[in-house]
N, C-alpha and C positions, 0 to 999 in steps of 0.2 A: 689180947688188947694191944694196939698200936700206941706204943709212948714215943713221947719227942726223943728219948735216946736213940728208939729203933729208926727213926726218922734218921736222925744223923747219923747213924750208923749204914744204912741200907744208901744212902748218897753218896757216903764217900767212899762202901764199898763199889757200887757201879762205877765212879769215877777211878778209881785206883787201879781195877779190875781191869777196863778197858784202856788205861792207860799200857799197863802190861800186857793184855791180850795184843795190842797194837805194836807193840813194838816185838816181841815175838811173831807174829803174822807178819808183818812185811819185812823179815831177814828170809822167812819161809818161803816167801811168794814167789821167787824166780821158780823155785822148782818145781811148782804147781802151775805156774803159765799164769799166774794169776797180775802179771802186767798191764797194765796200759801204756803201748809203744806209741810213740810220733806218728804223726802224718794224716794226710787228708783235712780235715776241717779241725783238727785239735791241734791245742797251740805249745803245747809242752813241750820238750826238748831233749828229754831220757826217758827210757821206760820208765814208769811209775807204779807200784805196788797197787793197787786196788782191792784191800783187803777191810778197809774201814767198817764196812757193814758185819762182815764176819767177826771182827773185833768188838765192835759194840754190842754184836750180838751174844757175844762170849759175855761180855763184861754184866751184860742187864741178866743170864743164865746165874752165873756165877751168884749176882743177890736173889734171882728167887730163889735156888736153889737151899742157899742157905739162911734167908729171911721166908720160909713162907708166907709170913701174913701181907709180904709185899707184892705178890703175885697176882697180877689179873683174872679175869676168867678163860679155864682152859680153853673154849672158844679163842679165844684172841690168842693167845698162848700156842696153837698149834697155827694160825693165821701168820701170826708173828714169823714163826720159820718158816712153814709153807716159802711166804716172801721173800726169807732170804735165801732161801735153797735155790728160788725163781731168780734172784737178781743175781743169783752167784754162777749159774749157769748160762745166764745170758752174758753177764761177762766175761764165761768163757768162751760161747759158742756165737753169741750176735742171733739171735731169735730174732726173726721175723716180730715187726710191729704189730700184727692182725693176729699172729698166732700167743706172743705175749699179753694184748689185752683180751684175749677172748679164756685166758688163765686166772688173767687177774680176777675178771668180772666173775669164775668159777668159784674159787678161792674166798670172793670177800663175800657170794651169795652163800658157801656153805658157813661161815663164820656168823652172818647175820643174821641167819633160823636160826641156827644149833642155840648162840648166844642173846639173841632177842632182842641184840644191840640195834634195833629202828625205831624212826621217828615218825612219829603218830602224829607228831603238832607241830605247824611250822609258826604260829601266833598270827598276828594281826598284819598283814604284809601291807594292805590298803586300807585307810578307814574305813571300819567298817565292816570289814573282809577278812574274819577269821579262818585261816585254811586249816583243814581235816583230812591228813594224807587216805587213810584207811590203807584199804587192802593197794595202795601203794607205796605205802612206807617203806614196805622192803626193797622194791625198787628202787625206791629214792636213796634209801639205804646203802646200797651196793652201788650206785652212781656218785655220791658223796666219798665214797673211800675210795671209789677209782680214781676219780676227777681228781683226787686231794695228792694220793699216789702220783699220778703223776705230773703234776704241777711243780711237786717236789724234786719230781728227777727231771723237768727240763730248766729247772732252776739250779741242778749241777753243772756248773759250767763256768765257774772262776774259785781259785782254793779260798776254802771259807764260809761259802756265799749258802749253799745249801744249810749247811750246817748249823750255820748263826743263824737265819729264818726257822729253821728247826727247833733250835731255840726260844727265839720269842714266841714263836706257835705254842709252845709245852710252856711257858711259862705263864701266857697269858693264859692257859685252860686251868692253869693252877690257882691262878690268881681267882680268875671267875668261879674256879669250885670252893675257893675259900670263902671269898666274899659271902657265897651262898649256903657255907654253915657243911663245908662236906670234905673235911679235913684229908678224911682215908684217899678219895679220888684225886684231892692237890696234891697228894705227896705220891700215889702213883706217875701222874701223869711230870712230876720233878725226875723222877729217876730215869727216863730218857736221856732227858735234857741234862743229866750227872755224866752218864758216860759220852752224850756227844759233847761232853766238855775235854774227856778224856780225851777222843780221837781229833779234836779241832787242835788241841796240842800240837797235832802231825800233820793237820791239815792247811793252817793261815798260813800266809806267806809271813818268810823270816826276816830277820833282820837284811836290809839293801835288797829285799826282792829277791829273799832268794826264795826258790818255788817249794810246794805240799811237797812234803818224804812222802805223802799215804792219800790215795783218791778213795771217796766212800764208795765209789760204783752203785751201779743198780742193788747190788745187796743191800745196799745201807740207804739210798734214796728209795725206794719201792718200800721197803719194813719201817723205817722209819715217818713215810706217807702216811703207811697204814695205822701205823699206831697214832700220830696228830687223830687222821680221821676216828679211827674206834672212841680215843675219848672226846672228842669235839662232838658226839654224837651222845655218849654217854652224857657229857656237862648240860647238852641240848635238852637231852629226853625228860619229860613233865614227871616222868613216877622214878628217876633215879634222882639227877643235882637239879633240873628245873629252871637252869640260865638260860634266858630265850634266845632261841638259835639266830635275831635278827643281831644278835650279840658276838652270839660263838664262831658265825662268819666271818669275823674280821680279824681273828688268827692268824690267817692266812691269807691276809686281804694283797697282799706282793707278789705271792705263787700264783693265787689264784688270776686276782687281774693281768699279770705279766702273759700265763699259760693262755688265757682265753683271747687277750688281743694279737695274741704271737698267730694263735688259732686262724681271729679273723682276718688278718692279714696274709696267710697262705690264700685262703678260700677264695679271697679277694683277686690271688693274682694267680688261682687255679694251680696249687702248688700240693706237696702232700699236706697237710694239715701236724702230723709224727711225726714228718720225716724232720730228722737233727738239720740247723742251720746256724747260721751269727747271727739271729734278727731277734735276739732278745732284748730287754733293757740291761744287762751285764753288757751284753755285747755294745750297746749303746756309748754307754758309760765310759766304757775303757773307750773308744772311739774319739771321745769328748778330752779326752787327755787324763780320766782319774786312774790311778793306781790299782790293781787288783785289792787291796787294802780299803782303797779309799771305795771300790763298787761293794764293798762288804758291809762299810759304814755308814753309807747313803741308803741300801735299799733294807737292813736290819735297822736303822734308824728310822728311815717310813715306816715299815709293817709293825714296829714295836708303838711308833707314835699313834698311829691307825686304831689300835687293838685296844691301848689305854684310853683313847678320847670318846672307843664306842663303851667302856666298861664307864666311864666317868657317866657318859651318857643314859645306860642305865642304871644306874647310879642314884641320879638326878632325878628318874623317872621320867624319860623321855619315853614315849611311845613307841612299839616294836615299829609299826610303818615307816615312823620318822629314821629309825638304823637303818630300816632295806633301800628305803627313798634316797637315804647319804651312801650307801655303799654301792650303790645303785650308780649315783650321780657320780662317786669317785672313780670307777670304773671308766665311764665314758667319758669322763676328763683326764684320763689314765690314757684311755684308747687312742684321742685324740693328741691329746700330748708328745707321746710317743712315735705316732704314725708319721708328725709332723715335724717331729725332730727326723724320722728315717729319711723322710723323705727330700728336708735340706740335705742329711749328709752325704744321700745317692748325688745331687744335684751338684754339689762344690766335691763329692770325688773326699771325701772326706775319708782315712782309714776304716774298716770298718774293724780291726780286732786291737790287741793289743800293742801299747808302741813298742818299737824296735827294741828297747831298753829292759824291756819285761822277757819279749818271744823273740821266735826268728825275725830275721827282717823282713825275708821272704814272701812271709805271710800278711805283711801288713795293708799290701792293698787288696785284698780279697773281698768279693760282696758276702751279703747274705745272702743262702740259698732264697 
């Protein structure tokens, strides 16, 4: 049986745990090549460790290891590293975009037969209009953890920024499995969010700006995707915690909208849709004159604000259509918003990355791809 000591204990073990895995892994990292060096479209200054994912994954081993009752199901548990094995190898070698996602999509389909973890019900999305995935759930399934995946890692891209949304993501599914009477799955889905508290230690910017000691890399944004998605799915599904998923969508309501307008905006100007660019909202932000600090507090202040107004909302007993209709509408007020801020800043020549004061200077009039 799970007690509130084991709770506390299994939190501050991840945290503790990954604090020291972190800092042990990046004295390691020169000599495993495991850097991220300057240049080209990144705005850093010195090589930078990129071991965060490794670390946190050390740190979340270390509690199941020695908490079993804190452990997921083996399914996700072998998905879990799969993904950092994948993102620790692309940050070594730079894998091909088509050949990484046709891994990922392998990977999150053997995890979601083996584990069962799909979604049968999506609820009421129009009045009226109950939808019934059936024999597409698992599809839909595997499109949900990819999609979530990597919204996550194109949301790496200012220190902090991944990390804190990673954050309110696993908070807010916690929050929602509590509410719903399902203690064991809020205190799983806490203990991510225990050691990315650990490696955000190494990751915010420090006192007067100064930059992350430690990048999470693909190892830590791809496993950490994954795991939001597995229990965002899990909180969803009718026969485990039963939170309707018009609910559990707004998690991630920052990755998610930021990842797919960044999307339609390539498409739009016939560009690759994966390929790396500055035309995020980070990218925005800093642009706009805020602080790598201050893009951290703006867009972890949206998504955390997002997540509670839709929980309040069912809450209240607002109807499932009425979330998809709002997150729906947020989206394309999102899209446009956005679009419309790029498209002054191309016009007035406005910076496009960070001020001189942060990065190089060099790099400060650069567009987005």
């Amino acid at each position: 049986m799970t007690t509130p000591s084991t709770f506390a204990v299994g939190l501050a073990l991840a945290l503790l745990a990954t604090l020291a895995a972190t800092e042990i892994l990046r004295r390691l990292a020169p000599r495993f090549g495991l850097l991220d060096r300057p240049g080209g479209r990144k705005q850093h200054r010195s090589p930078t460790p990129v071991v965060g994912g490794l670390a946190m994954a050390a740190g979340l081993g270390v509690c199941w290891a020695l908490l079993p009752e804190t452990r997921p199901h083996v399914a996700w548990l072998l998905g879990f590293v799969a993904f950092v094995l994948l993102g620790a190898v692309d940050d070594l070698l730079h894998l091909r975009a088509g050949s990484k996602f046709l891994i990922q999509a392998f990977i999150a389909s053997c995890v979601v037969i083996v584990s069962g973890v799909a979604l049968p019900f999506l609820g009421e999305v129009l009045p009226g209009w109950v939808v019934w995935l059936g024999a597409l759930s698992i599809p839909f399934a595997v499109f949900a953890i990819v999609s979530v995946m990597n919204a996550v890692n194109m949301s790496d891209g200012v220190d902090g920024l991944a990390g804190s949304l990673g954050v309110v993501a696993l908070l807010s599914l916690a929050l929602m499995s509590s509410l719903a009477g399902h203690a064991i799955t809020a205190f799983q889905a806490l203990l991510p969010a225990a050691a990315l508290l650990g490696f955000l230690a190494f990751n915010v910017r420090g006192p007067k700006g100064v930059p992350a000691r430690v990048f999470m890399g693909d190892a830590g944004s791809l496993s950490l995707g994954f795991l939001i998605a597995v229990f965002a799915l899990v909180v969803a599904s009718p026969d485990r915690v039963g939170v309707p998923a018009a609910v559990v969508i707004w998690c991630c309501f920052i990755p998610l909208a930021d990842g797919l307008s960044v999307i339609l905006r390539r498409m739009s100007r016939r560009s690759g849709a994966m390929s790396p660019g500055r035309d995020h909202l980070h990218h925005l932000l800093l642009a706009k004159g805020l602080s790598p600090g201050g893009v951290v507090v703006v867009e972890s202040g949206l998504g955390l604000t997002a997540a509670l107004l839709a929980i309040m909302g069912w809450q209240v007993g607002l109807a499932d259509w009425v979330l998809v209709a709002a997150f729906c509408g947020g989206f394309v007020a999102f899209h446009l918003a956005v679009s419309r801020a790029w498209s002054a800043a191309t016009a007035t020549q406005v910076p496009l990355v960070e001020p001189a004061s942060f990065e190089t200077r060099a790099a400060v009039n650069q567009r987005p791809v």
